[in-house]
PDB file of N, CA, C and O in Angstrom, chain B, residues numbered from 101:
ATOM      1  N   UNK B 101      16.144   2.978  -6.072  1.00  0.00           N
ATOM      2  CA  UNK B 101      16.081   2.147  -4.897  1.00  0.00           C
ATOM      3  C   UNK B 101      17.342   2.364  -4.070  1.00  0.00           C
ATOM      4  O   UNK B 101      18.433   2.422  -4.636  1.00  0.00           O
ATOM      5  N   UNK B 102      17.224   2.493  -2.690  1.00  0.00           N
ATOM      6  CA  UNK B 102      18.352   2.551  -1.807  1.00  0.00           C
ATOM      7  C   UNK B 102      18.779   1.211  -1.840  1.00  0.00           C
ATOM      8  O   UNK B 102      18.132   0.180  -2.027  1.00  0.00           O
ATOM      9  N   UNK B 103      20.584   1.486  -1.519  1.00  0.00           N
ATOM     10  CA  UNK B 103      21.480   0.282  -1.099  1.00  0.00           C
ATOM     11  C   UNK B 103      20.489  -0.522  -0.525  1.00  0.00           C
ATOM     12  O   UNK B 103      19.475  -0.138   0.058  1.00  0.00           O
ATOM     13  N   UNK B 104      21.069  -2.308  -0.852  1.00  0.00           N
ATOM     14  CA  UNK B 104      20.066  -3.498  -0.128  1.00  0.00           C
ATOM     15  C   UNK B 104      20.879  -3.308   1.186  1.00  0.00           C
ATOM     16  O   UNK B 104      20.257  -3.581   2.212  1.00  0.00           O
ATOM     17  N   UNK B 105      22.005  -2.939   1.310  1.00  0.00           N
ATOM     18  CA  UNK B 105      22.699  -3.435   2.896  1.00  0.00           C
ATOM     19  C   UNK B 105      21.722  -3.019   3.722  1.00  0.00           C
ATOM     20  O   UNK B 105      21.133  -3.768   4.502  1.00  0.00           O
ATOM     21  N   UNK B 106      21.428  -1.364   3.541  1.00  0.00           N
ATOM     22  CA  UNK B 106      20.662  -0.512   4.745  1.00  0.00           C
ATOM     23  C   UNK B 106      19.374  -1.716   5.338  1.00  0.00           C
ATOM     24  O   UNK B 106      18.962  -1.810   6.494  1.00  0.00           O
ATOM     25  N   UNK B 107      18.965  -2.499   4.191  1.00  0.00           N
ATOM     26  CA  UNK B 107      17.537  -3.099   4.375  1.00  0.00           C
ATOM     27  C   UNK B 107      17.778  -4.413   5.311  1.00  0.00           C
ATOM     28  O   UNK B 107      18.667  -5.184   4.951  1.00  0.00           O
ATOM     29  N   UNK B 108      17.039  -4.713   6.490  1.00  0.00           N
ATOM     30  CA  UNK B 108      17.174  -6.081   6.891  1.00  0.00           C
ATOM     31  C   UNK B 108      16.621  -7.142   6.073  1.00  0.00           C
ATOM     32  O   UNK B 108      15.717  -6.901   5.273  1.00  0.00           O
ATOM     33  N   UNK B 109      17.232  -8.595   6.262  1.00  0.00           N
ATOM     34  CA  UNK B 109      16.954  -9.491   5.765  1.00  0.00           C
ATOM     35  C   UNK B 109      15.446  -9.523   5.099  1.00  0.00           C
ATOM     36  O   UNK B 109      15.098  -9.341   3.932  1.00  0.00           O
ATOM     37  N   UNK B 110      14.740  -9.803   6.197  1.00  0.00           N
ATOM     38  CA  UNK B 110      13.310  -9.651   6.166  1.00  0.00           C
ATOM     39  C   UNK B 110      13.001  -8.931   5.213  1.00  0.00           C
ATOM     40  O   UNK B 110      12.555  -9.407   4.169  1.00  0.00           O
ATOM     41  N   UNK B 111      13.168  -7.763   5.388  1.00  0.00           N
ATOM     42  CA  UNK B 111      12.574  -6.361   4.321  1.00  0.00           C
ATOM     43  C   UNK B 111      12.958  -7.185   2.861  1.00  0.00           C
ATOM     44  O   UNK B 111      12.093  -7.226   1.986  1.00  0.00           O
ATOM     45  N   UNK B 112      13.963  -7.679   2.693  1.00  0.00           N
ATOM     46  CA  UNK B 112      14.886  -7.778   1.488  1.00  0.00           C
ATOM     47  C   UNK B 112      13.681  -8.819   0.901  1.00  0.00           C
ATOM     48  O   UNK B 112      12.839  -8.596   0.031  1.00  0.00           O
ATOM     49  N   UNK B 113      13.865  -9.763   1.524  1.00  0.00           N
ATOM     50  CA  UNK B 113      13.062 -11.201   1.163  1.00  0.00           C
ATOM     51  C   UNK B 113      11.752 -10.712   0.907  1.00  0.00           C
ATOM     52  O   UNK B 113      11.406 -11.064  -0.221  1.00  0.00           O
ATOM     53  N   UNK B 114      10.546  -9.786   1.718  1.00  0.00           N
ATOM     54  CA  UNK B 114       9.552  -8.790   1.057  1.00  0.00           C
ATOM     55  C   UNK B 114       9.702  -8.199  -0.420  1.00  0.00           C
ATOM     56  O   UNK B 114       8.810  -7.859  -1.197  1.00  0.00           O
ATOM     57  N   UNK B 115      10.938  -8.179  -0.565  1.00  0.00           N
ATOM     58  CA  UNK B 115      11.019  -7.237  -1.935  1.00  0.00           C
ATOM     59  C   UNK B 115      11.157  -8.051  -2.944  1.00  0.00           C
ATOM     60  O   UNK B 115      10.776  -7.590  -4.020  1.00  0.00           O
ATOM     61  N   UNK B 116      11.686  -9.384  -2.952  1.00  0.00           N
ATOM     62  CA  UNK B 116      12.028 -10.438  -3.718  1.00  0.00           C
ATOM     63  C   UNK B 116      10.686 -11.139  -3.892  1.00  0.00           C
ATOM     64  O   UNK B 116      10.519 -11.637  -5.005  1.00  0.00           O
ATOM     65  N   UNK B 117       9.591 -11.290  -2.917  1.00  0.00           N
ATOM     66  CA  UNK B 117       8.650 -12.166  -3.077  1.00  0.00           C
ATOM     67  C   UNK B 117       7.663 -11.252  -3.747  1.00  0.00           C
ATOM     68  O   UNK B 117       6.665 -11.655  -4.343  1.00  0.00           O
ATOM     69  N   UNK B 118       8.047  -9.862  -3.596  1.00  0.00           N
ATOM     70  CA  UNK B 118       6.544  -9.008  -4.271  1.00  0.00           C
ATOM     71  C   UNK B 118       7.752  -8.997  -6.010  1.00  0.00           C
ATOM     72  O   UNK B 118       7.230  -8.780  -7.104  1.00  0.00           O
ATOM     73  N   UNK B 119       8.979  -9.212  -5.897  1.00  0.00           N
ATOM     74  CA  UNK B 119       8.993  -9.006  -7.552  1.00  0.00           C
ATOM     75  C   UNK B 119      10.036  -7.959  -7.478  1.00  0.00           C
ATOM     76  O   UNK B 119      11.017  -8.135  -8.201  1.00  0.00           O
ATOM     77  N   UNK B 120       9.993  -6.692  -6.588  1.00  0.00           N
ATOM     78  CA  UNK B 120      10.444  -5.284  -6.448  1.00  0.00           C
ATOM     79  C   UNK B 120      12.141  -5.787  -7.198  1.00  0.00           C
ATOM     80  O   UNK B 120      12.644  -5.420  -8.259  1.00  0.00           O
ATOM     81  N   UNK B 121      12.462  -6.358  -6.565  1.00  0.00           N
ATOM     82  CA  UNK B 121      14.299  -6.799  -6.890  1.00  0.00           C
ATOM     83  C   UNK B 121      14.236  -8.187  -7.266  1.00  0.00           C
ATOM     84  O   UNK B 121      13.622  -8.954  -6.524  1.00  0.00           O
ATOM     85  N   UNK B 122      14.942  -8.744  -8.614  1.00  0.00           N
ATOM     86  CA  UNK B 122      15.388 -10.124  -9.000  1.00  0.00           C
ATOM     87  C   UNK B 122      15.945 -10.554  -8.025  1.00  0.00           C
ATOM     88  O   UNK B 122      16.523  -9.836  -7.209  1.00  0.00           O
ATOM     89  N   UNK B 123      15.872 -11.613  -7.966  1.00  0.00           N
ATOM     90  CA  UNK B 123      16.787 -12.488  -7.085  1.00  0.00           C
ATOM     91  C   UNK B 123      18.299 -12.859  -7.432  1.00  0.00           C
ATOM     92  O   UNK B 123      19.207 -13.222  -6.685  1.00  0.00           O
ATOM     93  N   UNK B 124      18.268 -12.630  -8.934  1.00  0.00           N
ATOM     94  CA  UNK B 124      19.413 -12.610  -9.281  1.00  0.00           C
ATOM     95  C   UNK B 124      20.605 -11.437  -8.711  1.00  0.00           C
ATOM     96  O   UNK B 124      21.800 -11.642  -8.499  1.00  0.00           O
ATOM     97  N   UNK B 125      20.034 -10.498  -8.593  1.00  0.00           N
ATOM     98  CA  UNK B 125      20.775  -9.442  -8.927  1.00  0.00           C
ATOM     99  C   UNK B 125      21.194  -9.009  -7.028  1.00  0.00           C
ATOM    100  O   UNK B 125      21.763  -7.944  -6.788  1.00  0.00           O
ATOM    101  N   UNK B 126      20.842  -9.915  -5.958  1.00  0.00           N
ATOM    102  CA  UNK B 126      21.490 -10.105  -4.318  1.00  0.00           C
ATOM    103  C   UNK B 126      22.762 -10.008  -4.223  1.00  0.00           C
ATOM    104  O   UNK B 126      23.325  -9.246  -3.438  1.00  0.00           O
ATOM    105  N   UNK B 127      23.541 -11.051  -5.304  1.00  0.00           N
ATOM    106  CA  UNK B 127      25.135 -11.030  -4.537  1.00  0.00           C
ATOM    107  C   UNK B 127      25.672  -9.651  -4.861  1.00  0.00           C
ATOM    108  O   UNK B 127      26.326  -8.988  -4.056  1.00  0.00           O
ATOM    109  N   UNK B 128      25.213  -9.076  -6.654  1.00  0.00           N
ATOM    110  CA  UNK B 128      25.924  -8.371  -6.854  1.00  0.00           C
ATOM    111  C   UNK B 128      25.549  -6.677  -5.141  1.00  0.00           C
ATOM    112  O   UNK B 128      26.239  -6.190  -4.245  1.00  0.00           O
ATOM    113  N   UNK B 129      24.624  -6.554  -5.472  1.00  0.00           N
ATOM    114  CA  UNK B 129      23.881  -5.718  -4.338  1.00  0.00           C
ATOM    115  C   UNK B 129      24.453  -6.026  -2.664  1.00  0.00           C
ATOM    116  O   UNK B 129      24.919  -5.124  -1.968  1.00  0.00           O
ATOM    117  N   UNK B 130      24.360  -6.980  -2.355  1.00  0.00           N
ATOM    118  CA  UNK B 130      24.881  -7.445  -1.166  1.00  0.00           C
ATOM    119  C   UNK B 130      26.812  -8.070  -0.801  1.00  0.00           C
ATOM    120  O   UNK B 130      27.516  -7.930   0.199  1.00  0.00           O
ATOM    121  N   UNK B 131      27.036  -8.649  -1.949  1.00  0.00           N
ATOM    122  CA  UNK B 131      28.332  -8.949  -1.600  1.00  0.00           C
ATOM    123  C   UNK B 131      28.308 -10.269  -0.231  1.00  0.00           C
ATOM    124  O   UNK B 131      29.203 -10.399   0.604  1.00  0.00           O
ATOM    125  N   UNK B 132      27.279 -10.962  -0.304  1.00  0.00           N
ATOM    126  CA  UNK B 132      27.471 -11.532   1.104  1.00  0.00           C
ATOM    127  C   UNK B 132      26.347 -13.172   0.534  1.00  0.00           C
ATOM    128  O   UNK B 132      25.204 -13.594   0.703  1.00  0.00           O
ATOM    129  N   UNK B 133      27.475 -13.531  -0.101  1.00  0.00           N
ATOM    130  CA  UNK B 133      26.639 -15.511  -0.792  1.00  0.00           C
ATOM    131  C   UNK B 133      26.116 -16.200   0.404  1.00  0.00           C
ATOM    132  O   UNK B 133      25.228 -17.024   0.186  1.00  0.00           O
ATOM    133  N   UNK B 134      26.521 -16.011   1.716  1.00  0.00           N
ATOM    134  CA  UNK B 134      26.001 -16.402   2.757  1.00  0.00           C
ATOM    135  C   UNK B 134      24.494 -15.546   3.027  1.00  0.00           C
ATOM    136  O   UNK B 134      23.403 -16.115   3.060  1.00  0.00           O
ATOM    137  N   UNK B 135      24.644 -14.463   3.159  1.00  0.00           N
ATOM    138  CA  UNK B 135      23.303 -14.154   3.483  1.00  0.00           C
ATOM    139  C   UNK B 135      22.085 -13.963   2.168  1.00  0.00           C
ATOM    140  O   UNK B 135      20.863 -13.869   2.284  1.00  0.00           O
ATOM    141  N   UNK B 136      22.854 -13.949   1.039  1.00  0.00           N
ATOM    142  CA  UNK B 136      21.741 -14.079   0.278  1.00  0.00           C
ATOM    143  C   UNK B 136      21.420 -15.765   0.048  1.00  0.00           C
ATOM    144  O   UNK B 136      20.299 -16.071  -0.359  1.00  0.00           O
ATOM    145  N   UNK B 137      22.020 -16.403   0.209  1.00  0.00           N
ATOM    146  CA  UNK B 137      21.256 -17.642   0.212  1.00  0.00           C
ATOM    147  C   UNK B 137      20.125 -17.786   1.203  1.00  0.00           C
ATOM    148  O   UNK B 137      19.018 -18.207   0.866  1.00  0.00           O
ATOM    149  N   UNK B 138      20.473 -17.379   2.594  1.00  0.00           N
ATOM    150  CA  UNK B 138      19.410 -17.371   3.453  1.00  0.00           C
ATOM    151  C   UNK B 138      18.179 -16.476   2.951  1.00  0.00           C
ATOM    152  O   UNK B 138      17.053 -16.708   3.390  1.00  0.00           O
ATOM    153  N   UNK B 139      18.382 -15.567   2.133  1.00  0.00           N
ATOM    154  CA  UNK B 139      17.386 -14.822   2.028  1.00  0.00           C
ATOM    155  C   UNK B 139      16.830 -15.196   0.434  1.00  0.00           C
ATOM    156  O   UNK B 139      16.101 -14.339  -0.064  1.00  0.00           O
ATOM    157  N   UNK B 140      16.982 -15.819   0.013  1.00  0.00           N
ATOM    158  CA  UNK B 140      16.639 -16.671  -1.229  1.00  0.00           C
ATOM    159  C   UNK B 140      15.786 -17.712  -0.349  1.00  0.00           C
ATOM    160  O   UNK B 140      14.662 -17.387   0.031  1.00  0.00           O
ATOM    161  N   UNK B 141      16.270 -18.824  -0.066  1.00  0.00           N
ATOM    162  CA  UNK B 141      15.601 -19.922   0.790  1.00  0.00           C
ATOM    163  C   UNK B 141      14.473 -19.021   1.203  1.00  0.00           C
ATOM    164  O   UNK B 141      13.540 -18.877   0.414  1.00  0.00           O
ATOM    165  N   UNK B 142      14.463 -18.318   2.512  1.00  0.00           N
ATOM    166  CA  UNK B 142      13.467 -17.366   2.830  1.00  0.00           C
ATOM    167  C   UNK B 142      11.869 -17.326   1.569  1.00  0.00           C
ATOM    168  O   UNK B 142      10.805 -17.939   1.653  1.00  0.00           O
ATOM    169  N   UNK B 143      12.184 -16.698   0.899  1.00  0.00           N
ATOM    170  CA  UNK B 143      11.519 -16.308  -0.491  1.00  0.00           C
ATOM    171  C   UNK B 143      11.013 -17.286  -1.026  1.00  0.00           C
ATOM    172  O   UNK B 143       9.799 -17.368  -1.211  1.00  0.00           O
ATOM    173  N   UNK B 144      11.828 -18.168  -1.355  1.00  0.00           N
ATOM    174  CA  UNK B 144      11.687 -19.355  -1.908  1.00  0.00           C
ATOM    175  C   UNK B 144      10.372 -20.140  -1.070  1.00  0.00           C
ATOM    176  O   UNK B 144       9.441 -20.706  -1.642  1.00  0.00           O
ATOM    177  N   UNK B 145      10.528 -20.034   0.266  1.00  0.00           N
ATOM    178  CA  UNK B 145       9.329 -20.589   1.145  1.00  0.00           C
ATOM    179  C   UNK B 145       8.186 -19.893   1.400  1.00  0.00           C
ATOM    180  O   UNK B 145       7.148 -20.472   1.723  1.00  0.00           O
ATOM    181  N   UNK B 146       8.273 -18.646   1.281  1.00  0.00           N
ATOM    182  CA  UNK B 146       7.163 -17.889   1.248  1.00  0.00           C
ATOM    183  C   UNK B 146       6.240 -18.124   0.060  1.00  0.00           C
ATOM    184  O   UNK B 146       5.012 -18.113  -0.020  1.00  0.00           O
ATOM    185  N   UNK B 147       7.391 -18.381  -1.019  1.00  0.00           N
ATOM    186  CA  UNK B 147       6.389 -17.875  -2.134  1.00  0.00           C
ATOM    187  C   UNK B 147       5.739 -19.483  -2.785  1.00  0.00           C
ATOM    188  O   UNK B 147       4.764 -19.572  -3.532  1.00  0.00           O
ATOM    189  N   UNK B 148       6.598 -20.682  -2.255  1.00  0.00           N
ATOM    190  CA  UNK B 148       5.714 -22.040  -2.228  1.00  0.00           C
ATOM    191  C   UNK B 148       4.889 -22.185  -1.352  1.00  0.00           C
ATOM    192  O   UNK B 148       3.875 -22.833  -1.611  1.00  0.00           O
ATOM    193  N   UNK B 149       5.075 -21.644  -0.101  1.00  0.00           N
ATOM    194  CA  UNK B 149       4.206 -21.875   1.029  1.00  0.00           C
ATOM    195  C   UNK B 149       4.422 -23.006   1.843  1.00  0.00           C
ATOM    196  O   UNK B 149       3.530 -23.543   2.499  1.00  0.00           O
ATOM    197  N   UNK B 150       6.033 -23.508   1.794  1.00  0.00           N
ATOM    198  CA  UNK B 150       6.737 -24.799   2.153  1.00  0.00           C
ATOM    199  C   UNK B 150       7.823 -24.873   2.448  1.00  0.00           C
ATOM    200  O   UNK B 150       8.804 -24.415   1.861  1.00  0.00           O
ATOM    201  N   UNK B 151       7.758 -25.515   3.486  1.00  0.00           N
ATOM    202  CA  UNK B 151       9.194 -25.358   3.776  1.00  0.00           C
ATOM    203  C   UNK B 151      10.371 -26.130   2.845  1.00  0.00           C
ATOM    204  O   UNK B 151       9.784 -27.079   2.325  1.00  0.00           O
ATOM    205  N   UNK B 152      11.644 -26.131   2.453  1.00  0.00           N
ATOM    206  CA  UNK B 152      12.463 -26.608   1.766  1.00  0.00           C
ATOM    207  C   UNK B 152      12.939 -27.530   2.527  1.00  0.00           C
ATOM    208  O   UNK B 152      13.821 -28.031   1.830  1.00  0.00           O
ATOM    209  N   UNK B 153      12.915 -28.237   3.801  1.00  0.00           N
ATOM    210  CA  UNK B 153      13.484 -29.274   4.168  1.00  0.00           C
ATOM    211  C   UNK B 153      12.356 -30.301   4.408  1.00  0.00           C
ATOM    212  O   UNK B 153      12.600 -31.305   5.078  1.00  0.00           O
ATOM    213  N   UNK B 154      11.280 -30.112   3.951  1.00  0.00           N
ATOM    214  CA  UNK B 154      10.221 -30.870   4.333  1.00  0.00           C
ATOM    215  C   UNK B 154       9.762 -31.645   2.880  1.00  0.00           C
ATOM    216  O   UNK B 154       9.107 -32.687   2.921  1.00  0.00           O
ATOM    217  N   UNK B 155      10.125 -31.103   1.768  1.00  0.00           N
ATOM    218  CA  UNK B 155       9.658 -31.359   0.499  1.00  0.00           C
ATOM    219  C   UNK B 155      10.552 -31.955  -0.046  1.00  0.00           C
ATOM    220  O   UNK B 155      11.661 -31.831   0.475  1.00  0.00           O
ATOM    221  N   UNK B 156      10.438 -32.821  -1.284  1.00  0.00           N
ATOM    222  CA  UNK B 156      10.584 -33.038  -2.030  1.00  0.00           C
ATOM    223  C   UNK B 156      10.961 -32.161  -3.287  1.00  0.00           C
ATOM    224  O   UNK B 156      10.026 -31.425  -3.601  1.00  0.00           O
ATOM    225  N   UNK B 157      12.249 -32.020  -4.217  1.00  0.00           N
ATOM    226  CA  UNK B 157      12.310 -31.170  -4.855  1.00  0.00           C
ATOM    227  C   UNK B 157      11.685 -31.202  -5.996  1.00  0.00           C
ATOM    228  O   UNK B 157      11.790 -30.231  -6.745  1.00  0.00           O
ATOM    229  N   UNK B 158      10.764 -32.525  -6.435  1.00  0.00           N
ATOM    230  CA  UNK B 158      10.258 -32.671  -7.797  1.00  0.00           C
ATOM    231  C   UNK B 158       8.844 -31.766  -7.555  1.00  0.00           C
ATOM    232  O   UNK B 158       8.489 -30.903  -8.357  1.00  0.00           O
ATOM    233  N   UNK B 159       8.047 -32.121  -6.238  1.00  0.00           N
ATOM    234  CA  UNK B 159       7.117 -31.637  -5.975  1.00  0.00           C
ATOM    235  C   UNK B 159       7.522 -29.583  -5.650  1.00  0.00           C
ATOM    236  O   UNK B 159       6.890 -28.588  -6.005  1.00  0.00           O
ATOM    237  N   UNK B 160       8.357 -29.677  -5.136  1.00  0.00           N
ATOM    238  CA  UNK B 160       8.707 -27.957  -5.167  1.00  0.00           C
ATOM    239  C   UNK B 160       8.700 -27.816  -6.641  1.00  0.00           C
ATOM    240  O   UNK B 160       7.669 -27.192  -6.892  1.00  0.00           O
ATOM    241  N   UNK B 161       9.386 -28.102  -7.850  1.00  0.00           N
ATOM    242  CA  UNK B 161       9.100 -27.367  -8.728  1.00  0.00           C
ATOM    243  C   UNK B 161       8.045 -27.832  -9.389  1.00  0.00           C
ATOM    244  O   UNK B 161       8.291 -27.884 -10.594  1.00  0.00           O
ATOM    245  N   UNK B 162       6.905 -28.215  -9.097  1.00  0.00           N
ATOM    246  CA  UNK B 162       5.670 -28.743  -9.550  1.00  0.00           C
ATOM    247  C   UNK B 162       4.971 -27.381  -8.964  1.00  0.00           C
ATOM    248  O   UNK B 162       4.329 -26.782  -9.828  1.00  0.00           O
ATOM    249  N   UNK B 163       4.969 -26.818  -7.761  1.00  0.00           N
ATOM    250  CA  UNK B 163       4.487 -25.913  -7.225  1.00  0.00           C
ATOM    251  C   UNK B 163       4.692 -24.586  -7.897  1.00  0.00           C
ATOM    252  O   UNK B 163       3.833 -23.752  -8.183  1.00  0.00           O
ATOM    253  N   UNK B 164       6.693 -24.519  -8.206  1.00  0.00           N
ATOM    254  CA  UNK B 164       7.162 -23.110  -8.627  1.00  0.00           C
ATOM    255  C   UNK B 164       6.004 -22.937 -10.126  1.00  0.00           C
ATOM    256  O   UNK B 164       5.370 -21.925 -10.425  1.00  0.00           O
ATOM    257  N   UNK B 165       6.021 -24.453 -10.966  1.00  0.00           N
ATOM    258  CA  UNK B 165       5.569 -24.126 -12.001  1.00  0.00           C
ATOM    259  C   UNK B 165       4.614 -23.451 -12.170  1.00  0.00           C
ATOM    260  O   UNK B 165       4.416 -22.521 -12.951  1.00  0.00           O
ATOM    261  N   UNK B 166       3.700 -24.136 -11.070  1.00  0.00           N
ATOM    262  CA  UNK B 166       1.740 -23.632 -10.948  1.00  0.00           C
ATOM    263  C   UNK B 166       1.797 -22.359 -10.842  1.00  0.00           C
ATOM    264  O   UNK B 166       1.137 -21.677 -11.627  1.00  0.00           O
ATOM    265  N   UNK B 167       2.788 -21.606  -9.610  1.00  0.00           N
ATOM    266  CA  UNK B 167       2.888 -20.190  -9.680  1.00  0.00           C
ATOM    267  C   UNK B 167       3.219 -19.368 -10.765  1.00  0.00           C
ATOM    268  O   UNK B 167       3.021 -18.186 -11.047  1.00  0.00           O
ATOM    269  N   UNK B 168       3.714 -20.211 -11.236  1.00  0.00           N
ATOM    270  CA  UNK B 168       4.909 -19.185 -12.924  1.00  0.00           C
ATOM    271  C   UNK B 168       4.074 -18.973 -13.652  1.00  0.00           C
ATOM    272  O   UNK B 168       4.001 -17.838 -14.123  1.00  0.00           O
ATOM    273  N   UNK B 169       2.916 -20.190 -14.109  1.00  0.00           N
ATOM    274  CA  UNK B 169       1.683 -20.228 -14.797  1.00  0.00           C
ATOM    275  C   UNK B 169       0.579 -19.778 -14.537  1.00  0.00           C
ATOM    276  O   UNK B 169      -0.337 -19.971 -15.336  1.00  0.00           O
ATOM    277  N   UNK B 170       0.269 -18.732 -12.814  1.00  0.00           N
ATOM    278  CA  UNK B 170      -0.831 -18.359 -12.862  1.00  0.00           C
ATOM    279  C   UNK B 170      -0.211 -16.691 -12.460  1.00  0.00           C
ATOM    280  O   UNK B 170      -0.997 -15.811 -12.109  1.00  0.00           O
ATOM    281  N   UNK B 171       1.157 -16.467 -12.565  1.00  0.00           N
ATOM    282  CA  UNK B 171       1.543 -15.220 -12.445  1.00  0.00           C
ATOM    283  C   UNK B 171       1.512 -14.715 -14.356  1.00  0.00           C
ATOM    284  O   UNK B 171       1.576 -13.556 -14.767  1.00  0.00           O
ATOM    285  N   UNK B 172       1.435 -15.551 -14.927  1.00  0.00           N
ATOM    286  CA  UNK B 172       1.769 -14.952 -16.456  1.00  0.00           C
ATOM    287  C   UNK B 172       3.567 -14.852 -16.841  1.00  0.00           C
ATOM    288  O   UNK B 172       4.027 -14.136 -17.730  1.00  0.00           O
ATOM    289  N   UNK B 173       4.169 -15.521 -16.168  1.00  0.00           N
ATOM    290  CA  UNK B 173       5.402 -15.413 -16.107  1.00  0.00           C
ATOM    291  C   UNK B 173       5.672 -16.094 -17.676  1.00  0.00           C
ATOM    292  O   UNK B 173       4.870 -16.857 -18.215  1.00  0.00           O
ATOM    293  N   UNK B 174       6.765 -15.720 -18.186  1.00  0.00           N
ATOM    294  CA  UNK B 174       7.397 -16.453 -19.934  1.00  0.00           C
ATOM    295  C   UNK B 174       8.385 -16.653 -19.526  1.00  0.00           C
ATOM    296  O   UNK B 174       8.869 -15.655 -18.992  1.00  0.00           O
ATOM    297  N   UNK B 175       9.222 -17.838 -19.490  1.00  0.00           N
ATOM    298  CA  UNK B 175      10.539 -18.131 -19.291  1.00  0.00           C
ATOM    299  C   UNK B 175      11.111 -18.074 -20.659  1.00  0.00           C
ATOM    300  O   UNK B 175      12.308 -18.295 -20.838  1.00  0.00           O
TER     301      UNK B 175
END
């Protein structure tokens, strides 16, 4: 995979919501806690389908769960 810098935000947050790159692994790749938070949040709303200032956080991870559980995910 090429450097994340070359990639815009957007692209980045595409790659995080299909899986392509952990989310963990932004700061080290980017160097920039400011923009990977934005691009976390980003992701984060795509992939609930909600916005984060509109919700409730008990109900957001009521949602993350449903997804975790119908992706086959094992924590």
């Amino acid at each position: 995979m090429d450097p994340l810098p070359v990639f815009s935000d957007e692209e980045i947050v595409k790659l995080v919501v299909f899986g392509s790159i952990p989310s963990y692994l932004l700061e080290s790749k980017l160097g920039d806690c400011y923009r990977v938070a934005s691009i976390r949040r980003k992701a984060l709303q795509r992939f609930t389908g909600r916005s984060l200032w509109s919700t409730n956080f008990k109900s957001l991870f009521t949602v993350l769960e449903r997804k975790r559980k119908m992706m086959g995910v094992v924590l």
